[in-house]
C-alpha positions as CSV (number, residue, x, y, z in Angstrom):
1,X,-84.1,-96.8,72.4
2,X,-82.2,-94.6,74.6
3,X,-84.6,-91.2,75.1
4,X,-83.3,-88.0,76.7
5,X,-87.2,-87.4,78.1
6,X,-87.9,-88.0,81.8
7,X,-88.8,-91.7,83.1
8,X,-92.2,-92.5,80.9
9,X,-93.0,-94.7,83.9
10,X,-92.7,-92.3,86.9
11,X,-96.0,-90.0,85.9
12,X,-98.3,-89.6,89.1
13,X,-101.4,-89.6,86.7
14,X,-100.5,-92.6,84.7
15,X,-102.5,-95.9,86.2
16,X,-101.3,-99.8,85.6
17,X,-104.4,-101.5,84.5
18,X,-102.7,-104.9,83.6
19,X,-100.1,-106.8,83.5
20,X,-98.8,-110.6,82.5
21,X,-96.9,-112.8,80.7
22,X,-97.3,-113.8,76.9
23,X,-95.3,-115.8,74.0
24,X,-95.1,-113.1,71.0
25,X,-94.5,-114.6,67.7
26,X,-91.2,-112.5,66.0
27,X,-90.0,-114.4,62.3
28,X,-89.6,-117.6,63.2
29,X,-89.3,-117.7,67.3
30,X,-91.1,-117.6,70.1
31,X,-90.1,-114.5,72.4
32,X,-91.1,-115.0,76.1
33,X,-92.5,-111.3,77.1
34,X,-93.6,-109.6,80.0
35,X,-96.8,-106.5,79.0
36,X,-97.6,-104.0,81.0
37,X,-101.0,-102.4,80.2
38,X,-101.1,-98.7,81.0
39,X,-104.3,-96.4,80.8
40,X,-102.4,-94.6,77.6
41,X,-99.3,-97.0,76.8
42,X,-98.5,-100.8,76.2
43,X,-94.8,-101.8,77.0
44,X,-93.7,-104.9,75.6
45,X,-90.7,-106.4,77.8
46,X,-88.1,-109.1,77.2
47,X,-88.1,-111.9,80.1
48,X,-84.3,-112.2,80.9
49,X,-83.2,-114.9,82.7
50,X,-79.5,-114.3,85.1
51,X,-77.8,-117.0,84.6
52,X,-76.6,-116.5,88.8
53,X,-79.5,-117.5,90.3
54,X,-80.1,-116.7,94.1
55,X,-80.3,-119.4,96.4
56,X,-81.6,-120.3,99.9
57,X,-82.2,-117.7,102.5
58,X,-80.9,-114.9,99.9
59,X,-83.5,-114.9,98.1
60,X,-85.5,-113.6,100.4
61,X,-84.1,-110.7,100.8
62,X,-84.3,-109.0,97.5
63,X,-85.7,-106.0,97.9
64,X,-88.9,-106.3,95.2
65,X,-91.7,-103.9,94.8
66,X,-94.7,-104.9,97.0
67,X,-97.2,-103.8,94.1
68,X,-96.1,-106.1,91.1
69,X,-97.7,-109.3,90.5
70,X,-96.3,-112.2,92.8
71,X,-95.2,-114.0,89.7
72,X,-93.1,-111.0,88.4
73,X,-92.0,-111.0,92.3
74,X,-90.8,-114.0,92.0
75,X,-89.3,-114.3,89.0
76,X,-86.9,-111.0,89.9
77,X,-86.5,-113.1,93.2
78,X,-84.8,-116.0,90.9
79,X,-82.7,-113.5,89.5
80,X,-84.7,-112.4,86.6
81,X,-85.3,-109.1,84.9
82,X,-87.3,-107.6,81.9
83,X,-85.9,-105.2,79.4
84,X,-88.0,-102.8,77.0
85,X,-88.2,-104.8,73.2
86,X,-89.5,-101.8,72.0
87,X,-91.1,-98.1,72.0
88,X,-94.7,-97.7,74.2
89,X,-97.3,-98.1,72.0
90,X,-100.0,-95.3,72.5
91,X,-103.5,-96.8,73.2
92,X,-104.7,-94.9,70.4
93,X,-102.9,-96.2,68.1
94,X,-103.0,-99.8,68.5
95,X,-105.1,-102.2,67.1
96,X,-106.1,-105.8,68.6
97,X,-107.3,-108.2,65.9
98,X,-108.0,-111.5,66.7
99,X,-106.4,-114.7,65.3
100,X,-106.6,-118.2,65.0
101,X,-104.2,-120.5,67.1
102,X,-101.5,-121.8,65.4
């Protein structure tokens, strides 16, 4: 959702504690997501794939953010990007319950 507040990603004081891939079940699909684990938010991304990928020596020199993950490196590298699915969700108000495997 567009917000007129500044960047909720640019605060000094705000530390990434994790950050990976996962399949989230939405309905009836599977929805390849990217988290990012913040000490007071979780964002939930969308994996987009460009359908122009980047080939041979051009890939190399994509400008990427030295402190992401070298998978998320690479996966912008291949022409990839993430998109917010939804809202943060503040730490203190989520809840983790675990499940059974499907």
């Amino acid at each position: 959702r567009e917000n007129s507040c500044e960047n909720i990603l640019s605060s000094a004081n705000r530390l990434l504690l994790h950050e990976g891939r996962l399949m989230l079940a939405e309905n009836t699909r599977l929805l390849d997501v990217y988290l990012f684990l913040f000490d007071d938010f979780l964002l939930i991304t969308k994996i987009k794939r460009n359908k122009k990928k980047y080939g041979g020596s051009d890939a190399s020199l994509i400008p990427v953010c030295p402190s992401l993950t070298p998978e998320l490196q690479s996966f912008i590298r291949e022409g990839g990007f993430c998109t917010v699915l939804d809202q943060p969700i503040p730490l203190d108000r989520l809840r983790l319950k675990n499940v059974e495997p499907v």
